[in-house]
C-alpha positions as a printed NumPy array, in Angstrom:
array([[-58.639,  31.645, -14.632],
       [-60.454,  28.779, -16.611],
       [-58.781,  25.651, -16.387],
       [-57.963,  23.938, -19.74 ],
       [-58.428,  20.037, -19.68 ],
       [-58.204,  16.45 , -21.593],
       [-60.198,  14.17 , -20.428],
       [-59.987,  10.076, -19.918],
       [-63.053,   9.254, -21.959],
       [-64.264,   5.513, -21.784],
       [-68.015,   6.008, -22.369],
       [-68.913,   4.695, -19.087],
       [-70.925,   6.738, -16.731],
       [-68.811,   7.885, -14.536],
       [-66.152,   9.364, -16.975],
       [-69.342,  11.063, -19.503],
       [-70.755,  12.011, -16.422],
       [-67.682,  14.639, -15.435],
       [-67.455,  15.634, -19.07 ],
       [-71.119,  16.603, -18.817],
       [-70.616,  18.459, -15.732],
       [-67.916,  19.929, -17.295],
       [-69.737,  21.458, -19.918],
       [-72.135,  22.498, -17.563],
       [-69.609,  24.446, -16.06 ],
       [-67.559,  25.716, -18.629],
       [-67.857,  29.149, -18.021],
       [-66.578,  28.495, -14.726],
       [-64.14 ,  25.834, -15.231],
       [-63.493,  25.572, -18.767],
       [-64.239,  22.918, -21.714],
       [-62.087,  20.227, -22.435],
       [-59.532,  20.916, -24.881],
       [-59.484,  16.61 , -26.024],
       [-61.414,  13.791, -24.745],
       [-59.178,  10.568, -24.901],
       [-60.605,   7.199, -25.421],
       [-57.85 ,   4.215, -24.62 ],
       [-57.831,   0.807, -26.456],
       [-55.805,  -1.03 , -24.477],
       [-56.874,  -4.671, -25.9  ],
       [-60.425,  -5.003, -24.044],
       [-63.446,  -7.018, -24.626],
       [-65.682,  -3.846, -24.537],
       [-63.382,  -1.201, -26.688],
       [-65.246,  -0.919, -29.891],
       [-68.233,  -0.58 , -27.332],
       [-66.517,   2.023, -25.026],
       [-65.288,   3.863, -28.842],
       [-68.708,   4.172, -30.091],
       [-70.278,   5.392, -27.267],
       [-66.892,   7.617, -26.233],
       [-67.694,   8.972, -29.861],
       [-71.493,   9.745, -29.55 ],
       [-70.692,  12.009, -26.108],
       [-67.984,  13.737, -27.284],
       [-70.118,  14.786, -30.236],
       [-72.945,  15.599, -27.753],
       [-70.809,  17.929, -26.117],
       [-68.706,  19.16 , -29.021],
       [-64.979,  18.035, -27.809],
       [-62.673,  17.055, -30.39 ],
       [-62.504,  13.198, -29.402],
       [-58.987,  10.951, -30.187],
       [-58.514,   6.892, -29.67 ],
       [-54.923,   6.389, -27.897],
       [-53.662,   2.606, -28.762],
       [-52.637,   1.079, -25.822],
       [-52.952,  -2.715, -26.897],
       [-49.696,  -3.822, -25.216],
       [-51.349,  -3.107, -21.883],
       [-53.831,  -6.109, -22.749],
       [-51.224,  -7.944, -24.233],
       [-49.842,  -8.404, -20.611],
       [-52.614, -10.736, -19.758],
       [-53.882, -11.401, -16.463],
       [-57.494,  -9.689, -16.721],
       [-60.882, -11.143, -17.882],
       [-61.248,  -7.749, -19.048],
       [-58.458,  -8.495, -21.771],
       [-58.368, -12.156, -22.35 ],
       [-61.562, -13.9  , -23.93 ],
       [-59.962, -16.993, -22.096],
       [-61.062, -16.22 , -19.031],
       [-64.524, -15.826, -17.624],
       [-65.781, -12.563, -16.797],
       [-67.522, -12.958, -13.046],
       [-71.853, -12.102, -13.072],
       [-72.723, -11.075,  -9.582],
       [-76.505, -10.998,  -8.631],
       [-77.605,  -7.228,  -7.631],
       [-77.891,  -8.479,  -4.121],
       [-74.333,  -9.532,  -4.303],
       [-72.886,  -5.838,  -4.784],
       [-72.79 ,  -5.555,  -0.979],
       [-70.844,  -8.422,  -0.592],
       [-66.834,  -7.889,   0.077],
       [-65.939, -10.579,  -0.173],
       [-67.625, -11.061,  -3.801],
       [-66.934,  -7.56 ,  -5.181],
       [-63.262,  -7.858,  -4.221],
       [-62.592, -11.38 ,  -6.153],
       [-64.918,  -9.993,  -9.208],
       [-62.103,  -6.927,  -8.969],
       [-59.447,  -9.376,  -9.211],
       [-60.655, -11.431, -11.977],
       [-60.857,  -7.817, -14.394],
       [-57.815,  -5.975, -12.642],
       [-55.563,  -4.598, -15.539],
       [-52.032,  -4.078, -14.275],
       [-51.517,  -0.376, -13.95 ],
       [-54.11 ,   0.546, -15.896],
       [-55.507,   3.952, -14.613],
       [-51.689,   4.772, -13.963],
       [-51.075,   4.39 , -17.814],
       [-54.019,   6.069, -18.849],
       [-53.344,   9.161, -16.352],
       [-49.717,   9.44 , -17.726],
       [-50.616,   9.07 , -21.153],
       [-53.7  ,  11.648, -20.705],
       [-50.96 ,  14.037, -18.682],
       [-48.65 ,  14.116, -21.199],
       [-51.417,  15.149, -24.116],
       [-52.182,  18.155, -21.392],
       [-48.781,  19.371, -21.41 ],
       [-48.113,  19.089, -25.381],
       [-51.746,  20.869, -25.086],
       [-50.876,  23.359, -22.388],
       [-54.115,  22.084, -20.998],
       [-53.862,  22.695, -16.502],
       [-55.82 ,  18.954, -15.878],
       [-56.759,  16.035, -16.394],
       [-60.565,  14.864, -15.722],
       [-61.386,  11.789, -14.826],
       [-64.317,   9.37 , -14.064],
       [-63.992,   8.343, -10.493],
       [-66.08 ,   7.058,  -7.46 ],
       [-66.678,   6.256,  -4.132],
       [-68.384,   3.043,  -4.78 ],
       [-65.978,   1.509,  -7.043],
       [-63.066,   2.703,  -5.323],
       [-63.758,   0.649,  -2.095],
       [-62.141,  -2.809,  -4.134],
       [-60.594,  -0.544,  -6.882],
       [-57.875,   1.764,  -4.91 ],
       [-56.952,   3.657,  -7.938],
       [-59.997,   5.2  ,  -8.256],
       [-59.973,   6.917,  -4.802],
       [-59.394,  10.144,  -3.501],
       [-56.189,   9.003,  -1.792],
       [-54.742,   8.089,  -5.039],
       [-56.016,  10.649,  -7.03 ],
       [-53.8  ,  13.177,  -4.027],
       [-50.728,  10.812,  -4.331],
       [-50.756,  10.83 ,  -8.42 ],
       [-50.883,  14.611,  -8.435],
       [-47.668,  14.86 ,  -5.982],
       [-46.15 ,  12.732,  -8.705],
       [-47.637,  14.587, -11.641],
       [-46.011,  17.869, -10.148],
       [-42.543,  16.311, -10.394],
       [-43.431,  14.602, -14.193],
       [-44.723,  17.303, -16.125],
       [-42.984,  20.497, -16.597],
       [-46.743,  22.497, -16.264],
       [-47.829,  20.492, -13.504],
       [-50.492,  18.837, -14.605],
       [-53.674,  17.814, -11.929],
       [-56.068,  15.208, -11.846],
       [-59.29 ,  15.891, -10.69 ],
       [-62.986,  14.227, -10.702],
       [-66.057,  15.817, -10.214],
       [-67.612,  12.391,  -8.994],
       [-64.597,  10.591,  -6.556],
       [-66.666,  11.339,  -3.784],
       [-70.051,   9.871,  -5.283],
       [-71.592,   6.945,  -5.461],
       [-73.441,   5.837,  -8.719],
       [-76.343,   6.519,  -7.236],
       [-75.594,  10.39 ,  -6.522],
       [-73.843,  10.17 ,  -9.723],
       [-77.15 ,   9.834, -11.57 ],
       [-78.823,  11.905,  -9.115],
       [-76.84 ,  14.715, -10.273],
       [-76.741,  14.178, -13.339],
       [-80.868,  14.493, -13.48 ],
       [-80.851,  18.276, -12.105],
       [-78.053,  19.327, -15.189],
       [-80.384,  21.932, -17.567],
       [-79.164,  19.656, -20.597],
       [-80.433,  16.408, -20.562],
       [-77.57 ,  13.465, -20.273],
       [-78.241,  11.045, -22.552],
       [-78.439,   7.571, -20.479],
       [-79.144,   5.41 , -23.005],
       [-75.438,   6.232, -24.777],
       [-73.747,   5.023, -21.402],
       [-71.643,   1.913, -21.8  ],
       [-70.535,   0.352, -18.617],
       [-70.238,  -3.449, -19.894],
       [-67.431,  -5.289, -19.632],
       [-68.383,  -7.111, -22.562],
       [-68.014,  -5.533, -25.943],
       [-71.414,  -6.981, -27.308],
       [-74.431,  -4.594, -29.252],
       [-76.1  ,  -4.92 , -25.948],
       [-74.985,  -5.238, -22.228],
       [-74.715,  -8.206, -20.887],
       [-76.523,  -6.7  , -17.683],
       [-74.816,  -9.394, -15.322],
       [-71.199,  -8.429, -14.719],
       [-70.693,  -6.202, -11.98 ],
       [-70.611,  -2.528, -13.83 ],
       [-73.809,  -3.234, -15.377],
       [-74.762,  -4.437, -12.08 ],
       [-73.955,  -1.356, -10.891],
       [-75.395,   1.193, -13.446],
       [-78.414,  -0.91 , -13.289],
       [-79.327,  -0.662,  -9.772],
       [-78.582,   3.269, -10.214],
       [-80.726,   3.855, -13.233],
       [-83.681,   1.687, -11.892],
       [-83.906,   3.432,  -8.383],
       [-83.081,   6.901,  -9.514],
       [-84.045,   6.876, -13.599],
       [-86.132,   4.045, -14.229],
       [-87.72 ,   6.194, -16.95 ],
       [-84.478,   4.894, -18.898],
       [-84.288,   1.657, -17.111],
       [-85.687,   0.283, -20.489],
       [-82.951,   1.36 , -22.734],
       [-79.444,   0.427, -19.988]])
């Protein structure tokens, strides 16, 4: 049977990147029912909307913005508060520990993929949707521990007990990198649109192509895409 699903929809590479594997398997796993976009009071949200928008047209998924602004309104995060400076990390610097995990400090959001899961969970049930997709990865997951495979196992077991259909998370990408991310993506029959991707932290016209994400995506386009190195 075809799994229904609503997916967590930021506009970032790794979450279009599972919706656009999940149109390319469709017949296989199903469409998405909803693709979710959460403003939850950051810098980058009328970035992460517009580009959340363009995809979900691309694909043809009905596409909804869930407000979430109290989340921000906790404070804490660079992410969320223009008061604090986001951290810029030279490229060479991504293979630093020590500097990736106090950059992940300086924009954690306090529970924030646990919100967004739950919110997106509940939408599945009211939708009798079976799952909820969601961008995750390898890379980031090594300072960010909510977007592992361990917790993505551990917020199912809880999902089984919270939702009366039993929702699931799942990601076609936890066990990637960005760099087999965009590998991937390259071989799909329908070409993924790069240039839509927003991965900034910043919530600008155009990256700021210092703080860590678009560190990140960077590094991935320009050794595995550079024919759309230009436009990231």
């Amino acid at each position: 049977m075809r799994k229904k699903t609503v997916i967590l929809l930021s506009g970032g590479l790794d979450s279009a990147a599972n919706l656009a594997f999940s149109h390319h398997r469709a017949e296989v796993d199903g469409s998405p029912l909803l693709a979710l976009t959460a403003d939850y009071g950051q810098r980058a949200a009328p970035a992460e909307i517009r580009a959340a928008q363009v995809f979900a047209r691309y694909y043809d998924v009905p596409h909804q913005v869930v407000d979430l602004k109290w989340l921000g309104a906790l404070g804490g995060s660079a992410l969320t508060e223009t008061s604090l400076k986001l951290p810029h990390l030279e490229r060479a610097q991504l293979n630093e520990r020590l500097v990736t995990e106090d950059s992940a400090r300086s924009v954690w959001v306090p529970n924030r993929n646990g919100v967004l899961i739950h919110v997106a969970a509940a939408y599945a049930e009211r939708l009798q949707a079976h799952q909820v997709l969601v961008g995750f990865n390898v890379e980031e997951a090594a300072t960010f521990p909510d977007n592992s495979l361990d917790y993505l196992e551990r917020v199912n077991q809880a999902l089984e007990l919270s939702t009366a259909t039993h929702i699931q998370v799942f990601s076609y990408t936890v066990q990637w990198n960005k760099n087999q991310i965009v590998s991937e993506l390259k071989k799909l029959p329908r070409r993924f649109p790069f240039e839509t991707v927003w991965s900034c932290y910043e919530g600008s016209f155009s990256p700021c192509l210092a703080c860590e994400s678009c560190q990140r995506l960077s590094r991935a386009i320009s050794e595995l895409a550079p024919e759309v190195s230009s436009v990231i």
